[in-house]
Short mmCIF file of the C-alpha atoms (twelve columns), coordinates in Angstrom:
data_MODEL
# 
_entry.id   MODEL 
# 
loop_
_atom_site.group_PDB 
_atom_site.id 
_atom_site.type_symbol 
_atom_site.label_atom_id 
_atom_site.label_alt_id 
_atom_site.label_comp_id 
_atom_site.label_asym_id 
_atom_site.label_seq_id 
_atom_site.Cartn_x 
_atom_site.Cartn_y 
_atom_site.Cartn_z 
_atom_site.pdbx_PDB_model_num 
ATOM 1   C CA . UNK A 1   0.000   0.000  0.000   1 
ATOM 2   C CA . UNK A 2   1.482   3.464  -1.004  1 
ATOM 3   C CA . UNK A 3   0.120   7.225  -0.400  1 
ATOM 4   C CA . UNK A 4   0.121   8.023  -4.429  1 
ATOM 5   C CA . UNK A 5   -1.207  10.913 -5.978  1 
ATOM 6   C CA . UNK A 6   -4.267  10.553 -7.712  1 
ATOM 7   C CA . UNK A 7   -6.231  12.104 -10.770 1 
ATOM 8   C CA . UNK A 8   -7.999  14.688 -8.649  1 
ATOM 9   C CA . UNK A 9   -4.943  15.292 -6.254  1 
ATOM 10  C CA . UNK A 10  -5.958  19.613 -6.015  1 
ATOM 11  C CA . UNK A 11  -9.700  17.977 -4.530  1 
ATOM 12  C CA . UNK A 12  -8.679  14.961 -2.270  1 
ATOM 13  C CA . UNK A 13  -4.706  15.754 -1.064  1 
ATOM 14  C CA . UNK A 14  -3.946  12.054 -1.430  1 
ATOM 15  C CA . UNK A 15  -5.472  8.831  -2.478  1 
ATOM 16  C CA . UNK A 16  -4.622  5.210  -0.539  1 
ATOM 17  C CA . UNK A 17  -4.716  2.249  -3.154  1 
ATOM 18  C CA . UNK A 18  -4.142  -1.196 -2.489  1 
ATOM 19  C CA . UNK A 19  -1.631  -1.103 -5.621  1 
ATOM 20  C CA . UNK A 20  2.158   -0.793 -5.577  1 
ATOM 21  C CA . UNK A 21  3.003   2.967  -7.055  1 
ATOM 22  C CA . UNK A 22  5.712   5.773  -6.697  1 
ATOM 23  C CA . UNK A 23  5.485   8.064  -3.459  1 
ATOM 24  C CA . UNK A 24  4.790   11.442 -3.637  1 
ATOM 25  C CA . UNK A 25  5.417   14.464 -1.136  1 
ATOM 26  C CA . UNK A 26  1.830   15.249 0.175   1 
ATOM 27  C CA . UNK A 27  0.649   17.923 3.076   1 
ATOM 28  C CA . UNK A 28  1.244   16.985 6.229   1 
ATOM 29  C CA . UNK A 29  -1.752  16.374 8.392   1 
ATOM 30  C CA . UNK A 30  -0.783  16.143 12.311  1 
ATOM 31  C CA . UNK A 31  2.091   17.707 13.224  1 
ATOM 32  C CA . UNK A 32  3.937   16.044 15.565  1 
ATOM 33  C CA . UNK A 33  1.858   13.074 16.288  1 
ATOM 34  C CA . UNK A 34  2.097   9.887  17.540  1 
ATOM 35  C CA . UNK A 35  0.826   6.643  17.092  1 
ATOM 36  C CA . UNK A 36  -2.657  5.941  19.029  1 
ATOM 37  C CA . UNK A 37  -5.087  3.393  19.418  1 
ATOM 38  C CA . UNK A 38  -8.672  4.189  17.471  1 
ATOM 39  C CA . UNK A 39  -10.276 2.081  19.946  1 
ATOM 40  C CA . UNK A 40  -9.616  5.009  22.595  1 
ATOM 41  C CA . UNK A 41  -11.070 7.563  19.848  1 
ATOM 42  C CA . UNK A 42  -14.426 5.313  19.233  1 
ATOM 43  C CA . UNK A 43  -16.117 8.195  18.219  1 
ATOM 44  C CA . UNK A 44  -13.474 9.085  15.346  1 
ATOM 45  C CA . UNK A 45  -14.818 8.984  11.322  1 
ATOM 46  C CA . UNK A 46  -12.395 9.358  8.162   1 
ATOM 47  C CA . UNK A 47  -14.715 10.766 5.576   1 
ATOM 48  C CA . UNK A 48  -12.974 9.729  2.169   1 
ATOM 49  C CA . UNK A 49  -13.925 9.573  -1.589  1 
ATOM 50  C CA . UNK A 50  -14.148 6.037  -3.529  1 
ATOM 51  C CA . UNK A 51  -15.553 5.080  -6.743  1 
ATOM 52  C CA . UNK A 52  -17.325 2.201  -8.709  1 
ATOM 53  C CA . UNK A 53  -14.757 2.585  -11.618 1 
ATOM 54  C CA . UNK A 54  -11.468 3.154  -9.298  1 
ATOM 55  C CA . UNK A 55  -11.640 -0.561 -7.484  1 
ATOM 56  C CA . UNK A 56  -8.534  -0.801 -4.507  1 
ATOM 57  C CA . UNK A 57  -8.367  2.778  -4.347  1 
ATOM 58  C CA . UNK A 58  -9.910  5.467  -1.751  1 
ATOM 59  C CA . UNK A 59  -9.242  9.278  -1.204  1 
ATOM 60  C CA . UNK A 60  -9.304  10.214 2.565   1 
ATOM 61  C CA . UNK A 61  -9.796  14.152 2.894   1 
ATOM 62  C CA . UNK A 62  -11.489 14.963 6.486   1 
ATOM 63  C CA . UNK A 63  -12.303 13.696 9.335   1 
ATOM 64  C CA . UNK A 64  -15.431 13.686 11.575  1 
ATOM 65  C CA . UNK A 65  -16.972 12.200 14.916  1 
ATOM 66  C CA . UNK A 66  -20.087 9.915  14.920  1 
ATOM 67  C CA . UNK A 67  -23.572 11.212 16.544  1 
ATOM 68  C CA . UNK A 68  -25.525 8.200  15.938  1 
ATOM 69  C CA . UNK A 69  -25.337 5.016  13.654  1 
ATOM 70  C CA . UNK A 70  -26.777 6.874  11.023  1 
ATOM 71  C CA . UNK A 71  -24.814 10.952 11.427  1 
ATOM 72  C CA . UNK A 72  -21.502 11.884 11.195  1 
ATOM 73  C CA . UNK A 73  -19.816 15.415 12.794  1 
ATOM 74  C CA . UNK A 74  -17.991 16.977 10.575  1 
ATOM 75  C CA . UNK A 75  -16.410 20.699 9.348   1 
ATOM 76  C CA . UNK A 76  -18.806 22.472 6.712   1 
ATOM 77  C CA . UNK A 77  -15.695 23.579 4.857   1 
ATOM 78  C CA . UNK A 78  -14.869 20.238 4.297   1 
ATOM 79  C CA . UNK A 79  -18.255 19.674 2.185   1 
ATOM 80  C CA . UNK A 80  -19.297 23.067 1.198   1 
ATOM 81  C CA . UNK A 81  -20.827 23.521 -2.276  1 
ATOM 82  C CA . UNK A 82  -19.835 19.323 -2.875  1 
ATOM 83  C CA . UNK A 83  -21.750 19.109 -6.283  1 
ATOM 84  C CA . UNK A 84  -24.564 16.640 -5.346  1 
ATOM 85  C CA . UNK A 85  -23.432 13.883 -8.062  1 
ATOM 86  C CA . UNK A 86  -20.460 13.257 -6.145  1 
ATOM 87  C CA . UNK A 87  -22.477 13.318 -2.446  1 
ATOM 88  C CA . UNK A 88  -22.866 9.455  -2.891  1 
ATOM 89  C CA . UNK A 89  -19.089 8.901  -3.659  1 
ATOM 90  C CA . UNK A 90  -18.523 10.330 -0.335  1 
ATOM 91  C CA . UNK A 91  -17.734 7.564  2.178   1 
ATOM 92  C CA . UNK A 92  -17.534 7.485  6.240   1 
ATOM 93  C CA . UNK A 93  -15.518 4.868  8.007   1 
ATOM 94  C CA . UNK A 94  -15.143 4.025  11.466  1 
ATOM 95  C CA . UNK A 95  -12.477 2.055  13.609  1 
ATOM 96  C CA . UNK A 96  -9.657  2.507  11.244  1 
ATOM 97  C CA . UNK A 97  -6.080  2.208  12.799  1 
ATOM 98  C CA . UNK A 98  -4.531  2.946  9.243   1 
ATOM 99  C CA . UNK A 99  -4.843  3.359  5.349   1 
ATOM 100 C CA . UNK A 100 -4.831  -0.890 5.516   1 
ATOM 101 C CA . UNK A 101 -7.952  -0.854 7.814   1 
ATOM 102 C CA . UNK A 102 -9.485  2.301  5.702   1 
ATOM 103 C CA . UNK A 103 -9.062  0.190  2.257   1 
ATOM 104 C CA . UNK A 104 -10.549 -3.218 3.630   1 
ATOM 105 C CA . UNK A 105 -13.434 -1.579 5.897   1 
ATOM 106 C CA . UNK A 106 -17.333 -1.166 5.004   1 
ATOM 107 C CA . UNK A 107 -17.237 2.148  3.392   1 
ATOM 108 C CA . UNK A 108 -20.631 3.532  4.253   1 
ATOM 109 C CA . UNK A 109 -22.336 6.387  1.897   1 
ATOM 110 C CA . UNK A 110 -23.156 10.029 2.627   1 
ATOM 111 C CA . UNK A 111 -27.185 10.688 1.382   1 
ATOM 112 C CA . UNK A 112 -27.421 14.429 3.026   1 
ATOM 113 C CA . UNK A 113 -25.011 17.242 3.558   1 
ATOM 114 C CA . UNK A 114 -26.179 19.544 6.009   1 
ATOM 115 C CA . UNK A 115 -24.297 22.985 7.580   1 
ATOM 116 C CA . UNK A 116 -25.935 26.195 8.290   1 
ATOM 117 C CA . UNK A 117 -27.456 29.366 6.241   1 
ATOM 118 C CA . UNK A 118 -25.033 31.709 7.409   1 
ATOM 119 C CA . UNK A 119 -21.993 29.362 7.413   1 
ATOM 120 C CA . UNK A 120 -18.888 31.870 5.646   1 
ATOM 121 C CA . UNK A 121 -16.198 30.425 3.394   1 
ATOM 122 C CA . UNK A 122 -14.429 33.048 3.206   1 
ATOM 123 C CA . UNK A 123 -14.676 33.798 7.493   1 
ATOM 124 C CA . UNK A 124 -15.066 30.302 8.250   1 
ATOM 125 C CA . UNK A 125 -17.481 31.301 10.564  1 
ATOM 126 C CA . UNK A 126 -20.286 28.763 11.867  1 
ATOM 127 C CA . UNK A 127 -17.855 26.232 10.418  1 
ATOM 128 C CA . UNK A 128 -20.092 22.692 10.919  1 
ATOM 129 C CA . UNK A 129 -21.498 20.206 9.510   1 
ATOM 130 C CA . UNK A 130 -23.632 17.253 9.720   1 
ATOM 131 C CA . UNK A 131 -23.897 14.220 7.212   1 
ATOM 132 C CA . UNK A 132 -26.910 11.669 7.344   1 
ATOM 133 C CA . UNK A 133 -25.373 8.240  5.753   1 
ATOM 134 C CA . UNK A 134 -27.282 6.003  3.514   1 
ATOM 135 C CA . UNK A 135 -27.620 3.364  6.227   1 
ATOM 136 C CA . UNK A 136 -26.259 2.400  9.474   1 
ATOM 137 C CA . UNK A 137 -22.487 2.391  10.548  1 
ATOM 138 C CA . UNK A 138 -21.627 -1.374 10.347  1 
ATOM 139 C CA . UNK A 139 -20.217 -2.570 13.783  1 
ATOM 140 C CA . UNK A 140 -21.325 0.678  15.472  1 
ATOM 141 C CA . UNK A 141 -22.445 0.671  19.108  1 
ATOM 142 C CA . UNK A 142 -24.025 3.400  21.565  1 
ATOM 143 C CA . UNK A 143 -20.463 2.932  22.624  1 
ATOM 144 C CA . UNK A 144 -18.917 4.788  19.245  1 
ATOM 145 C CA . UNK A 145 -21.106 8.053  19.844  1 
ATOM 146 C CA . UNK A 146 -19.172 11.278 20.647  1 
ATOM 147 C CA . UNK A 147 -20.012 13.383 23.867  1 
ATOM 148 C CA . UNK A 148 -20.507 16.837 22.822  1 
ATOM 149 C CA . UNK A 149 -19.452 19.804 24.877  1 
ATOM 150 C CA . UNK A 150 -21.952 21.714 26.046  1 
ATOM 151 C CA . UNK A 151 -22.662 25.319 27.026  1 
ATOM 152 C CA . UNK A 152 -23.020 24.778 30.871  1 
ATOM 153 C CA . UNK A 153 -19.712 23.116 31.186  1 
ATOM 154 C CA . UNK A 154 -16.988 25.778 30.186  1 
ATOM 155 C CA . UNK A 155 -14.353 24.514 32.277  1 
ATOM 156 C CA . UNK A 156 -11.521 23.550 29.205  1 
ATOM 157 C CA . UNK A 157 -12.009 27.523 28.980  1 
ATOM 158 C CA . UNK A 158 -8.916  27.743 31.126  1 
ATOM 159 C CA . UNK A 159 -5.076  28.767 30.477  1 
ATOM 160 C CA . UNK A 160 -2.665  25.722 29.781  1 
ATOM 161 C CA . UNK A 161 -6.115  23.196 30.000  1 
ATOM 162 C CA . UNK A 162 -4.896  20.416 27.798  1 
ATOM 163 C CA . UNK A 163 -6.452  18.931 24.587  1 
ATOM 164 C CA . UNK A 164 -5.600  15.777 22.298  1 
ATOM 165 C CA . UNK A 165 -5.848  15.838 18.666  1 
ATOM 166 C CA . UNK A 166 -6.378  12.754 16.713  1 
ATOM 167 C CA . UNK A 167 -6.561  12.176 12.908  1 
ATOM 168 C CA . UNK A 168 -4.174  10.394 10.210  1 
ATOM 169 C CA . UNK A 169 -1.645  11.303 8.137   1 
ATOM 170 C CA . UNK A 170 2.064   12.000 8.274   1 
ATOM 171 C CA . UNK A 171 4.299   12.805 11.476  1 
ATOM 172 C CA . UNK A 172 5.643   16.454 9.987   1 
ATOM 173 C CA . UNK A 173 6.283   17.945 6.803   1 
ATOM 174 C CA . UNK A 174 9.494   15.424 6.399   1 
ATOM 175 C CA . UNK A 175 8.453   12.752 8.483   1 
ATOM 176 C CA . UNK A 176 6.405   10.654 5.797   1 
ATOM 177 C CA . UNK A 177 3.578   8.395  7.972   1 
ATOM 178 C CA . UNK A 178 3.471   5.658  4.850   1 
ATOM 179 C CA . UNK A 179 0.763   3.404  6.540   1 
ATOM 180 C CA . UNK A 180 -1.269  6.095  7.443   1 
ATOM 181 C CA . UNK A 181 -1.426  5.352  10.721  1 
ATOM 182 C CA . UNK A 182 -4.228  6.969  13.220  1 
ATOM 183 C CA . UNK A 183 -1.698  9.686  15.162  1 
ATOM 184 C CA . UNK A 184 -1.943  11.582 18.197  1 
ATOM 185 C CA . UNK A 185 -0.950  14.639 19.581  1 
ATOM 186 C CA . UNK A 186 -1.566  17.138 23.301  1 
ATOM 187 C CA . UNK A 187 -2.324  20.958 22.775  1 
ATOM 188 C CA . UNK A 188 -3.290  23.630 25.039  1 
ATOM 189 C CA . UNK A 189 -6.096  25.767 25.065  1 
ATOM 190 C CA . UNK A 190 -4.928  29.492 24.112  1 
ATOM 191 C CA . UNK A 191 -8.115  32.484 24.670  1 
ATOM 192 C CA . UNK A 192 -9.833  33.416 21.475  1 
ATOM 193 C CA . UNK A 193 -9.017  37.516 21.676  1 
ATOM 194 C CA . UNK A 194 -5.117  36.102 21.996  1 
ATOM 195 C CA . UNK A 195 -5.151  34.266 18.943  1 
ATOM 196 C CA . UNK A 196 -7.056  37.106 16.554  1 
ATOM 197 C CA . UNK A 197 -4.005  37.088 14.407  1 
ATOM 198 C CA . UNK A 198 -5.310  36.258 11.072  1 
ATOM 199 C CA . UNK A 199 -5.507  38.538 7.864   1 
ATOM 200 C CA . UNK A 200 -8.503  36.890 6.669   1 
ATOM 201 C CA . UNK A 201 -10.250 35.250 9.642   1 
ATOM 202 C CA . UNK A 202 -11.737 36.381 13.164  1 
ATOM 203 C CA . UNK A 203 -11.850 34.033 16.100  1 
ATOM 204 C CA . UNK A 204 -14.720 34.582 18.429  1 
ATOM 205 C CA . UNK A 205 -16.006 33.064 21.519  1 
ATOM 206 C CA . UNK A 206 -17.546 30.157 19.138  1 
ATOM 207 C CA . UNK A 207 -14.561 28.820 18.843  1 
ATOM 208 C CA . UNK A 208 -11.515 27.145 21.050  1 
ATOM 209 C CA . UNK A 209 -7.540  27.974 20.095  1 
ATOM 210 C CA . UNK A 210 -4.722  25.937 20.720  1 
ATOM 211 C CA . UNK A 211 -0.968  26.337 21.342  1 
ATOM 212 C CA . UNK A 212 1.581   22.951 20.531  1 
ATOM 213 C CA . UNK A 213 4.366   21.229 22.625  1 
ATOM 214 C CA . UNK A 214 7.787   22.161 20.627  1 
ATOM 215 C CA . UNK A 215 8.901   19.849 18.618  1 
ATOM 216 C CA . UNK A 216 12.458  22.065 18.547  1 
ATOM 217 C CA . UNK A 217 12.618  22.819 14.939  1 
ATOM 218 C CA . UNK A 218 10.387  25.960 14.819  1 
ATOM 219 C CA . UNK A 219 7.291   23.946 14.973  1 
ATOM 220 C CA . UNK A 220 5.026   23.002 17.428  1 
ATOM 221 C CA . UNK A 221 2.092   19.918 18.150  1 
ATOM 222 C CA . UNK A 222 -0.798  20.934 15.491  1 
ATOM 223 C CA . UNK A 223 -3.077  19.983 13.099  1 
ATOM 224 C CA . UNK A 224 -2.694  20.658 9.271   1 
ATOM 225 C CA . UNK A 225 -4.703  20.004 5.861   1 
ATOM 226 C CA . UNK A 226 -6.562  16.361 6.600   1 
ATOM 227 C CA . UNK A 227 -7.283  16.901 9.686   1 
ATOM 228 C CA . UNK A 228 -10.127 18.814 8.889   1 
ATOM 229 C CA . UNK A 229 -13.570 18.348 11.142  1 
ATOM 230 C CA . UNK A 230 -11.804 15.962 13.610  1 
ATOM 231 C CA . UNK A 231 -12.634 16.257 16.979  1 
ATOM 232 C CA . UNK A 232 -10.654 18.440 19.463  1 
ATOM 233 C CA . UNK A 233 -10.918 16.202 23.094  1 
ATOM 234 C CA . UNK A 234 -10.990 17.412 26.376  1 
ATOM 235 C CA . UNK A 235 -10.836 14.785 29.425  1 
ATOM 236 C CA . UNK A 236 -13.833 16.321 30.942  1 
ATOM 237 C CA . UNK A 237 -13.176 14.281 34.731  1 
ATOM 238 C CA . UNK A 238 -12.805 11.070 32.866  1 
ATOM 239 C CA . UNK A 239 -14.908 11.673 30.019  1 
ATOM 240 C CA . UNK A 240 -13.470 11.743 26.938  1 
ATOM 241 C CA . UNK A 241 -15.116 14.948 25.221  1 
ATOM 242 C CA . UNK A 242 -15.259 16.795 22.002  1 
ATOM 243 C CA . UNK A 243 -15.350 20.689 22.480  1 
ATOM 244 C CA . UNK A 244 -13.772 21.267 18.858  1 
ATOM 245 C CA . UNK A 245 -13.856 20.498 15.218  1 
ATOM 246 C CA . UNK A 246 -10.733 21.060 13.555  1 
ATOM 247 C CA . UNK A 247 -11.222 24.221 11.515  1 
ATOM 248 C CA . UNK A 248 -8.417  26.568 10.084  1 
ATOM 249 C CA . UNK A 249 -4.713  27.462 11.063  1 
ATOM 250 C CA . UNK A 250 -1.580  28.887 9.522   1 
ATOM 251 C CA . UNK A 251 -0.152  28.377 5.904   1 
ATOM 252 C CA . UNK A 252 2.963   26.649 7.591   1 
ATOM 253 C CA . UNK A 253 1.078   24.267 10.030  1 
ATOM 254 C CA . UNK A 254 2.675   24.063 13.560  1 
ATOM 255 C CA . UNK A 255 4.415   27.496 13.334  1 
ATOM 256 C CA . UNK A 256 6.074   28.087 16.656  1 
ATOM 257 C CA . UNK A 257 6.473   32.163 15.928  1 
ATOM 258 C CA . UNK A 258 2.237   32.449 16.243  1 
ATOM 259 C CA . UNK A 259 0.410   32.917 19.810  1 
ATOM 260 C CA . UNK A 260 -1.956  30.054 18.358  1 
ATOM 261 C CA . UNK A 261 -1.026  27.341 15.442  1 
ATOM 262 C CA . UNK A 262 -4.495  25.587 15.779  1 
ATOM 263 C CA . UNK A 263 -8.572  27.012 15.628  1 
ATOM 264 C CA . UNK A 264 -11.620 24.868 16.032  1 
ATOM 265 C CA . UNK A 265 -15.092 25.788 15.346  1 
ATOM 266 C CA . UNK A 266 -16.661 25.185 19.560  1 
ATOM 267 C CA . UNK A 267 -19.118 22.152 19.809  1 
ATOM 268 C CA . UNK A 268 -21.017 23.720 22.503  1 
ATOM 269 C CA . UNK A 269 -21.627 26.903 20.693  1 
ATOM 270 C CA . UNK A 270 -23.571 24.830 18.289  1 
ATOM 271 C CA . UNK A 271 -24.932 21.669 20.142  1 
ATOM 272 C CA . UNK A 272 -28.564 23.041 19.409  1 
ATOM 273 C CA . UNK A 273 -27.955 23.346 15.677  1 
ATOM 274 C CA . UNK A 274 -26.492 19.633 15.331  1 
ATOM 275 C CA . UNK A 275 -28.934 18.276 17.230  1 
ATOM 276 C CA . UNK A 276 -31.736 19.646 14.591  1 
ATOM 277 C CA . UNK A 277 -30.106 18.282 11.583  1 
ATOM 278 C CA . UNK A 278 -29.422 15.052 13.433  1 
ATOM 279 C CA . UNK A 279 -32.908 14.595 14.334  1 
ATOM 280 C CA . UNK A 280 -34.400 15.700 10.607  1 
ATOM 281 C CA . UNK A 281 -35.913 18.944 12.084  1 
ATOM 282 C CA . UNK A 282 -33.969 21.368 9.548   1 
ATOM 283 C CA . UNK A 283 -33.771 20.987 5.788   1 
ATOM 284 C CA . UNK A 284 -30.485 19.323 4.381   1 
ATOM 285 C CA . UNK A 285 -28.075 21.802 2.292   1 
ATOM 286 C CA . UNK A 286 -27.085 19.381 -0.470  1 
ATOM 287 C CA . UNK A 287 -28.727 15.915 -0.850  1 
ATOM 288 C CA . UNK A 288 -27.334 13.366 -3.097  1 
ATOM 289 C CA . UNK A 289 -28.444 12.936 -6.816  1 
ATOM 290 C CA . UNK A 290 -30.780 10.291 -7.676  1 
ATOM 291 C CA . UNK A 291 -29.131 7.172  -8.154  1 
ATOM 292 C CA . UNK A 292 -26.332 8.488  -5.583  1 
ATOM 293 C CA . UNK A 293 -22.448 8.571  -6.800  1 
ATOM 294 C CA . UNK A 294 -20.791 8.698  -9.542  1 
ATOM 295 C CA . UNK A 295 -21.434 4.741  -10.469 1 
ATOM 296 C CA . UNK A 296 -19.314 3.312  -12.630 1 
ATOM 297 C CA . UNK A 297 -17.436 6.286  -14.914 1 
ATOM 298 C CA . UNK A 298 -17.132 10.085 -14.142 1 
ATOM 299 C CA . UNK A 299 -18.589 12.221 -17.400 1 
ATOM 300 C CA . UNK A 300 -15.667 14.099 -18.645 1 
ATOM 301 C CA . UNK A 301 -17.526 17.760 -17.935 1 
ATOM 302 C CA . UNK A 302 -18.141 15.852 -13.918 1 
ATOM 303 C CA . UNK A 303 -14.249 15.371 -13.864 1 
ATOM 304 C CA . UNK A 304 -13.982 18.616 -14.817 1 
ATOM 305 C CA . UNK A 305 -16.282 20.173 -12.364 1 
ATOM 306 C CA . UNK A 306 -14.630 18.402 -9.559  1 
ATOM 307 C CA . UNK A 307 -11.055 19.708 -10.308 1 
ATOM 308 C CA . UNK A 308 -12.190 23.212 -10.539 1 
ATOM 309 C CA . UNK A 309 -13.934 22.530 -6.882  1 
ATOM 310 C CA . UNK A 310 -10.941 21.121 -6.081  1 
ATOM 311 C CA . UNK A 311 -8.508  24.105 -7.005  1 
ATOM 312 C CA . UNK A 312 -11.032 26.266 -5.310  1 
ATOM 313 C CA . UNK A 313 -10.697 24.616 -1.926  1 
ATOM 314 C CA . UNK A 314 -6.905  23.759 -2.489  1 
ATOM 315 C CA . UNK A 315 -6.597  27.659 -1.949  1 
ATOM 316 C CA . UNK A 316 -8.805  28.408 1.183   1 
ATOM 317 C CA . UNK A 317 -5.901  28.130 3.974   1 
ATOM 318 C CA . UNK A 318 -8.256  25.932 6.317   1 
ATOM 319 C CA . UNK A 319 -7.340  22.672 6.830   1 
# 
């Protein structure tokens, strides 16, 4: 198994296929990390492309934290404007220690996109998402669902409180992680006002910063492009809970010169909202075509459509 470049690269970052093929230099996605167990992360989803006519080959490009057996957490940039032919291509997969268990698992489709009305692109404000699946997580368990933050508990709110991210990809931006192994890394919470330092976003109270452990070569613990819409933990007096989803950060991921390397869109801020689209009670954004995916070919003018949403994205400086 190799990480290889694939057709639609600018759109997906990387593609995992079960064939032999040469490496390529791709973004890094934790910063960092280190190796961790999935079963400790239950509630962790790798949202990933796959298609009828590409057999053996998958194309990871968020993450995202299960609700139910039937919804998925995720970041709204990571599926904003998704034409809705490709909605059904989308995949969600659960208890996945690498790109091995990713390839070989039950790859379940996306059927609705939801995120809300006044979710910015360009701010990456309100940045959150919710996917209903075509049908049920296979193997899931009440024990898989992710506890949400919630308003009346503010306590990670708190200088130095530490954090763990989780998510896949490489160790740093030359440290390849080959097998794609499921990485970990501690942060620490850094106040919202501190960490206004970016020319085209604003960080509020709706969402949580983070500062790194150094790594001592001018970078520190972070998350980067993959880790999109993973979940931010806090060990809430035993209880393993999500207060973030990864959002945006800096154009050189884990740099130690910024107040703040990480931002995350708060759960709590929100809880009300996902609850809604989980239970049906809002209108989904995007739904998927008739038929769902792609099937078995993508129409020249669809390939084309995708790469153009791809370059699109590939500019935006979230991750």
């Amino acid at each position: 198994m190799k990480i290889v470049a694939g057709a639609l690269i600018a759109l997906f970052a990387c593609s995992i296929s079960a064939e032999e093929d040469s490496d390529y230099t791709i973004s890094p996605y934790i910063v960092g990390g280190s190796d961790a167990n999935v079963a400790d992360y239950a509630f962790m989803a790798s949202l990933m492309y796959e298609y009828d006519n590409q057999p053996g080959t998958i194309y990871p490009f968020c993450g995202g934290s299960v609700l139910d057996s039937m919804h998925i957490l995720t970041a709204a940039h990571c599926v904003y404007d998704v034409p809705n032919f490709t909605v059904g291509d989308m995949k969600v997969v659960i208890e996945a220690n690498d790109g091995q268990d990713m390839l070989s698992a039950d790859k379940v489709p996306v059927e609705k996109i939801y995120y809300p009305s006044d979710y910015d692109d360009d701010s990456l404000l309100n940045d959150v998402a919710v996917l209903k699946l075509s049908r049920p997580l296979t193997n899931y368990t009440s024990g898989h669902v992710a506890e949400l933050g919630d308003l009346a508990e503010q306590g990670y709110r708190t200088t130095d409180t530490d954090f763990t991210i989780v998510g896949y990809g490489r160790l740093g931006s030359n440290q390849a992680n080959s097998n794609v192994d499921f990485l970990s890394a501690t942060v620490k919470y850094v106040d919202p006002g501190a960490c206004d330092i970016w020319s085209n976003f604003t960080t509020s109270n709706k969402q949580v910063c983070t500062t790194g452990s150094s790594l001592g070569n001018g970078l520190v613990t972070a998350t980067c492009q993959g880790d999109s819409g993973g979940p931010l933990v806090w060990d809430n007096n035993g209880v393993k809970t999500q207060i973030g989803i990864v959002s945006f950060g800096p154009g050189v991921c884990g740099d130690e010169a910024l107040v703040a390397q990480s931002v995350f869109t708060d759960v709590s801020q929100y809880k009300s909202w996902i609850r809604q689209a989980q239970n049906g009670e809002i209108a989904p954004t995007i739904t998927a075509s008739s038929g769902g995916g792609s099937g078995g070919s993508i129409s020249f003018a669809s390939f084309v459509s995708l790469v153009a949403f791809g370059l699109y994205r590939r500019r935006k400086t979230s991750f």
